[in-house]
MILOTI-254037 format. One record per residue (C-alpha): residue in three letters; x, y, z. Coordinates in steps of 0.25 Angstrom, whole numbers, plus 5000, padded with zeros to 4 digits. Example, Ala and Ser with C-alpha at 12.3 -4.5 7.8 and 13.67 -1.06 7.14 Angstrom:
<atoms>
ALA504949825031 SER505549965029 
</atoms>
This chain:
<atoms>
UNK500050005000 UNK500650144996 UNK501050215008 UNK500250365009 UNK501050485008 UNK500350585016 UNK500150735010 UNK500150865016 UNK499250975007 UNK499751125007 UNK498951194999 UNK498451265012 UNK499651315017 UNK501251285008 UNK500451284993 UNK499851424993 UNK500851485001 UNK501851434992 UNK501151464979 UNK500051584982 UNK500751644994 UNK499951595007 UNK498951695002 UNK497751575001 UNK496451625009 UNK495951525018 UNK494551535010 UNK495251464999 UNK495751355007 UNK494651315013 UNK493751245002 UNK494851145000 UNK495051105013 UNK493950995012 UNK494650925001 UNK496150935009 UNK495350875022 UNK494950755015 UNK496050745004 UNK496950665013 UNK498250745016 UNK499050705028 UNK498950865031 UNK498850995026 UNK499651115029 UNK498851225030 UNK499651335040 UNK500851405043 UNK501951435033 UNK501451555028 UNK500051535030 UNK499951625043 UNK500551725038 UNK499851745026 UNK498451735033 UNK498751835043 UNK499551945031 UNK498651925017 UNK497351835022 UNK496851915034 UNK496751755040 UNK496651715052 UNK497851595051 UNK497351525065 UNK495851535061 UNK496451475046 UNK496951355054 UNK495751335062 UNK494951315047 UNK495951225043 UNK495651125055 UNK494151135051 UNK494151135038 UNK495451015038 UNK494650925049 UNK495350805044 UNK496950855040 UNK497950885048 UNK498451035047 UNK499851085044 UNK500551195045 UNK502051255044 UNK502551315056 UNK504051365056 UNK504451315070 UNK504951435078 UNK504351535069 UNK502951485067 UNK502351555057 UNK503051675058 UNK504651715055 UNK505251735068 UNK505451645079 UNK504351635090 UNK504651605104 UNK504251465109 UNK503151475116 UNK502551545104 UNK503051445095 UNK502151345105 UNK500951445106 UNK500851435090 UNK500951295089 UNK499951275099 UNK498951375092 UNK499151315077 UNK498851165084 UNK497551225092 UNK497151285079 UNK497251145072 UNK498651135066 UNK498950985066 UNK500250985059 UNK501551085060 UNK502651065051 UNK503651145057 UNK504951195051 UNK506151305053 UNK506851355042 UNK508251325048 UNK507951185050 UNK508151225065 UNK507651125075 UNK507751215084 UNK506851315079 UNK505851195078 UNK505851135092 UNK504751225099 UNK503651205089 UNK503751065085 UNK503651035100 UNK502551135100 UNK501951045088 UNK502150935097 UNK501450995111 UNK500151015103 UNK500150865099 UNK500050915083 UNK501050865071 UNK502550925072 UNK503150915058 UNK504550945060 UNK505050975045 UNK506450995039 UNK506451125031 UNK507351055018 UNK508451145010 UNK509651115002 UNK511051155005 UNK512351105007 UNK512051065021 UNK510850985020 UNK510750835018 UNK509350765020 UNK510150705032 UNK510150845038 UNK508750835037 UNK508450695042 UNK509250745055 UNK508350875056 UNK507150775054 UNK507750685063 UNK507850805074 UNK506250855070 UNK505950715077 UNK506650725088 UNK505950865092 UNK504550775091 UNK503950805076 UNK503050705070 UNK503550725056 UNK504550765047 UNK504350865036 UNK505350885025 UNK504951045021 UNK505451085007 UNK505151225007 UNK506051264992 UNK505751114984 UNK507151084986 UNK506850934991 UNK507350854979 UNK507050724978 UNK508250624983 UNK508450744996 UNK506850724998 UNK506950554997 UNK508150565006 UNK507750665018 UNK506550565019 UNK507150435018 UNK508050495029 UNK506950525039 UNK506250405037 UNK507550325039 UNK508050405052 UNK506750465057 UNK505950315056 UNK505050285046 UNK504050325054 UNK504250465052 UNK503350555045 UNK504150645035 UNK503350755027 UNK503850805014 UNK503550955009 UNK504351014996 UNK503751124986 UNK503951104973 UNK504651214967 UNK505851154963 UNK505051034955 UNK505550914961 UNK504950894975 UNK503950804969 UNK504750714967 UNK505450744982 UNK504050704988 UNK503950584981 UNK505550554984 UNK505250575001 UNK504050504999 UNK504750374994 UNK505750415006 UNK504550395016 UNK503850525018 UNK502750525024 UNK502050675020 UNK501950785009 UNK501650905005 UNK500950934993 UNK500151044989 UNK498751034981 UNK499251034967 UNK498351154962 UNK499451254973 UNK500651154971 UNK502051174964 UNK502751304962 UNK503251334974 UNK502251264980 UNK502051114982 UNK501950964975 UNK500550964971 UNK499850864980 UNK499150774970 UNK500450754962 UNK501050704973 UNK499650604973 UNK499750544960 UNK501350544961 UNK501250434972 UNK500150344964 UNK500850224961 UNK502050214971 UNK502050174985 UNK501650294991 UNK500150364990 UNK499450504993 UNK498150474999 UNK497450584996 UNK496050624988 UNK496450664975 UNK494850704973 UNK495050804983 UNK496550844978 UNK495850874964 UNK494950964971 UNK495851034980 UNK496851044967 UNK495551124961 UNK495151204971 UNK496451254975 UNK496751284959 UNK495451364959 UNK496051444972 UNK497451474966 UNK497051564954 UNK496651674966 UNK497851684973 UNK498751714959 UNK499351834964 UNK499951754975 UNK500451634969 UNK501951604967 UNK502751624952 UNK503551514955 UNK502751404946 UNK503651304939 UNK504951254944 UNK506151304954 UNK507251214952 UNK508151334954 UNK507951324970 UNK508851184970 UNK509851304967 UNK509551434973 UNK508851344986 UNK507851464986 UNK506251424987 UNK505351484975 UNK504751584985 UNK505951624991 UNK506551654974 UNK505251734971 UNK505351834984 UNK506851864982 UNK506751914967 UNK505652004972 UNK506652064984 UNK507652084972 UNK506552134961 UNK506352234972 UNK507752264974 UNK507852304960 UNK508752184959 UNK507852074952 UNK509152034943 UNK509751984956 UNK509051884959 UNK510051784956 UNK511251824964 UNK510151814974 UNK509851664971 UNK511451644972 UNK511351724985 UNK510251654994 UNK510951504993 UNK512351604998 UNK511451665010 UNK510751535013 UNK512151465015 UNK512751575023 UNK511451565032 UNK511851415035 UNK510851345025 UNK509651375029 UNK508351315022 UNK507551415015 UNK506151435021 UNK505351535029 UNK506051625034 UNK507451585030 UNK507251595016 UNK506751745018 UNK508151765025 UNK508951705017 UNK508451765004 UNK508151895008 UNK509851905013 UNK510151864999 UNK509451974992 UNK510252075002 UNK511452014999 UNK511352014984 UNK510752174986 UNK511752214995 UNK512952124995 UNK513151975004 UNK512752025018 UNK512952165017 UNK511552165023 UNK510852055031 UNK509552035035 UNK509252025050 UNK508451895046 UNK509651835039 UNK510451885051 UNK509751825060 UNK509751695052 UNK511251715051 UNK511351715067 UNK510451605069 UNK509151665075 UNK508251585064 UNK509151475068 UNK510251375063 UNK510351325051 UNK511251195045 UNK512451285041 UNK513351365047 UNK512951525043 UNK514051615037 UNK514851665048 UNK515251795042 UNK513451825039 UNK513351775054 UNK514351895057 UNK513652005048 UNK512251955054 UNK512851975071 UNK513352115064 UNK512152145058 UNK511152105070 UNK512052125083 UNK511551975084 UNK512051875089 UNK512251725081 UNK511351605089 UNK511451465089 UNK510151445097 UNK508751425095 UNK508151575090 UNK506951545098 UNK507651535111 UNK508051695110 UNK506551715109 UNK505751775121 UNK504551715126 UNK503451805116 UNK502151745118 UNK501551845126 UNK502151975119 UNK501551915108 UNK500251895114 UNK500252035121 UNK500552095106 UNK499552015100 UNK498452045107 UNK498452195108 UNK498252185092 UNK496952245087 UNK496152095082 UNK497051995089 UNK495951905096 UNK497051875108 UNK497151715106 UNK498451665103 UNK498351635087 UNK498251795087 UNK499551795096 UNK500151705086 UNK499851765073 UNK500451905079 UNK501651825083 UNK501751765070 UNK501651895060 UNK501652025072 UNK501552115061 UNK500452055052 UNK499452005063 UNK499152145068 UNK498452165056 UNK497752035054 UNK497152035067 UNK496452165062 UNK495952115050 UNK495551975054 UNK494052005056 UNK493952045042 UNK494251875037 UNK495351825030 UNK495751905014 UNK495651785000 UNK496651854994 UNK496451754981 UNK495951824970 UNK494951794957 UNK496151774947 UNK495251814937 UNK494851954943 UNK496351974950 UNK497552004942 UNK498751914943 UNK499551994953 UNK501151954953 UNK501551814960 UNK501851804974 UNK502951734982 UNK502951604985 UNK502651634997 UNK502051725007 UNK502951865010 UNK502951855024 UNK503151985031 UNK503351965047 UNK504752005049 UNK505151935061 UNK506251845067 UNK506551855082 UNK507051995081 UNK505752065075 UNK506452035060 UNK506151905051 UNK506351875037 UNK505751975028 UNK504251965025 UNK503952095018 UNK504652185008 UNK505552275020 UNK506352375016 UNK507852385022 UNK508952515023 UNK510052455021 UNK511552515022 UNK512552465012 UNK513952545009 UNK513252665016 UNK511952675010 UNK510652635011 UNK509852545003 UNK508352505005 UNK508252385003 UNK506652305001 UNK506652155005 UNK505552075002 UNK505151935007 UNK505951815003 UNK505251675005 
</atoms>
């Protein structure tokens, strides 16, 4: 009997905010959640990412009172969603007990699986909130952020999986946030799990499929022995997106391995979401065909469309490719990172400065920070002469320590801002939203009453406005030190050789 391959839908959460945005109106999803109930996944991811951000900035949306539809409407799935560990949904860290308080919120409101990750790979960064995961008695998904470098080997990240189990998670997940999983790396992280975790062991797969070949990296890992993927509905699939869900259906008939899901309900869920896409046109993403050039560069889609904007605005469009030579250079001063919210918006956003003005003549306090360890370590050892340039710069000192430890207990200073906000209703979602984005919830709490914005338009009445990025600007500025990766185009003075430039950086995904 073929053994079933369990699937996990994004449609709801990963395929729109990588192909339209995050701008899809909870309206919209809610006639197809009948079908994804009764399809058959093993789950569907439906929050965090980018989703609370974009619900609280362009949608006017409650994101808690989303969640609670979800578990109505979604009686019989289980619910995902993407937390990234000490930061949560925001892009700073949080201190602990807020890092507890958030967790126990998202379960209370019916989260039943939290797929939890740091950019940096740093266990330590992901302690607190898997054993927050843990306390509520809900699904810890310890996941493996995967990049390529010199420095990385699938065993690297059959020891991190190794250490994900130690701190307690119920599965493993094997996050490919640029499509760079090729096949053999995919068929060999697997086999490796399964072989020093114990069979037993669930491993999830999710790749994009920008770079073409991740396809064939699911079915590789799934002859490997995973246990789970993530596919997207096929109508918001590829791109920059996902492997379209029914593919991977009909991909499996006749070897040893089955989707079990309906397909009746698939073909419907296929047409009704190819009805919604047309409205949101001005949103979607121009990546459409293939980005083998990422095998190169190691920059995701997103990340490439955002960084010519910065230069086209700089007056510099025909630079763009001393920049793609310059983000691998930054990457592996900065010690290899991975690149992925809110690394990738630090590392590329340092390259576009030091192609503008010359190789760290001018840091960001971000990349700074990053430099000196307060995002964390990372699997190389960071250029020594950029680690002194960022204590010179900052009056900083290098750590070596968990970044949350310097935090204060914040809870209640939180709790006492929030609520002397006009329209926050005092319980402790409210404190959480203000936590996550102080800047944007202020406003929201004013206009909640008048319901959430459809910002999908008749494409026949609308004209087609320019594509979007790939993803979501995201405009909270915020690290542990009030700044963060940059979010919204913020103008800089900056000094070179005696004179000021003004210099407009706009936000790199």
């Amino acid at each position: 009997m073929p053994k079933t391959i369990d699937v996990t839908e994004l449609v709801l959460r990963d395929a729109h905010q990588s192909l339209m945005a995050t701008r899809m109106a909870m309206e919209d999803m809610i006639p197809a959640c009948a079908d994804l109930d009764q399809a058959g996944y093993w789950s569907v991811e439906c929050w965090g990412g980018a989703t609370f951000d974009s619900c609280i900035r362009f949608l006017n949306e409650d994101p808690w009172e989303r969640l609670r539809q979800f578990r109505k409407l979604l009686p019989n799935t289980r619910l995902q969603m993407l937390l990234r560990g000490q930061n949560l949904l925001g892009y700073r860290h949080y201190e602990d007990t807020v890092v507890d308080r958030f967790v126990e919120k998202a379960a209370e409101n019916g989260m039943d699986v939290f797929r939890v990750f740091d950019a940096l790979n740093d266990l330590r960064n992901l302690r607190r909130s898997i054993a927050a995961v843990r306390r509520t008695g809900k699904h810890a998904q310890g996941t493996i952020c995967y990049t390529v470098s010199p420095l990385h080997t699938p065993g690297d990240f059959v020891e991190m999986a190794e250490k994900l189990l130690e701190l307690g998670c119920d599965s493993i997940c094997i996050k490919d946030m640029a499509a760079l999983l090729k096949p053999q790396p995919a068929y060999d992280i697997v086999k490796g799990i399964k072989e020093t975790c114990g069979q037993s062991v669930r491993v999830h797969v999710h790749v994009h499929a920008t770079t073409g070949v991740t396809m064939v990296s699911l079915m590789k890992a799934i002859e490997a022995g995973a246990d789970c993927v993530d596919t997207a509905i096929s109508s918001l699939s590829l791109g920059p997106g996902h492997n379209p869900t029914e593919s991977l259906v009909e991909m499996l008939e006749g070897t040893p391995f089955e989707a079990r899901l309906d397909k009746a309900r698939l073909i419907r869920l296929k047409k009704y979401f190819a009805g919604i896409r047309p409205r949101y046109q001005e949103f979607l993403s121009n990546i459409t065909g293939v980005e083998t050039e990422i095998f190169d560069s190691q920059i995701p889609g997103g990340m490439l469309s955002n960084m010519e904007s910065q230069l086209k605005q700089q007056g510099a469009g025909d630079r763009m490719e001393e920049v793609l030579l310059e983000v691998p250079r930054v990457r592996a001063d900065a010690g290899f990172p991975p690149l992925v919210t809110p690394s990738s918006q630090i590392v590329g956003t340092q390259a576009v400065f030091n192609v503008m003005m010359g190789r760290y003549k001018v840091l960001t306090g971000e990349f700074a920070d990053l430099m000196l360890g307060y995002y964390g370590e990372t699997i190389g050892q960071r250029d020594r002469n950029v680690v002194e340039l960022a204590a010179k710069q900052t009056g900083k000192h290098p750590i070596d320590g968990r970044p949350a430890d310097l935090l204060k207990p914040e809870w209640h200073e939180l709790r006492n801002a929030a609520l002397a906000l006009p329209g926050c209703n005092g319980s402790d979602e409210d404190v959480l939203t203000f936590a996550m984005f102080p800047k944007v919830a202020p406003k929201f709490f004013t206009t909640r009453e008048q319901g959430p914005k459809n910002l999908g338009k008749d494409p026949a009445a609308a004209p087609v406005a320019a594509a979007a990025p790939a993803k979501p600007a995201m405009p909270e500025n915020g690290n542990g030190n009030g700044k963060g990766p940059v979010r919204t185009p913020v103008t800089y003075d900056v000094k070179l050789d005696g004179k000021t430039h003004k210099v407009t950086v706009a936000p790199v995904q």
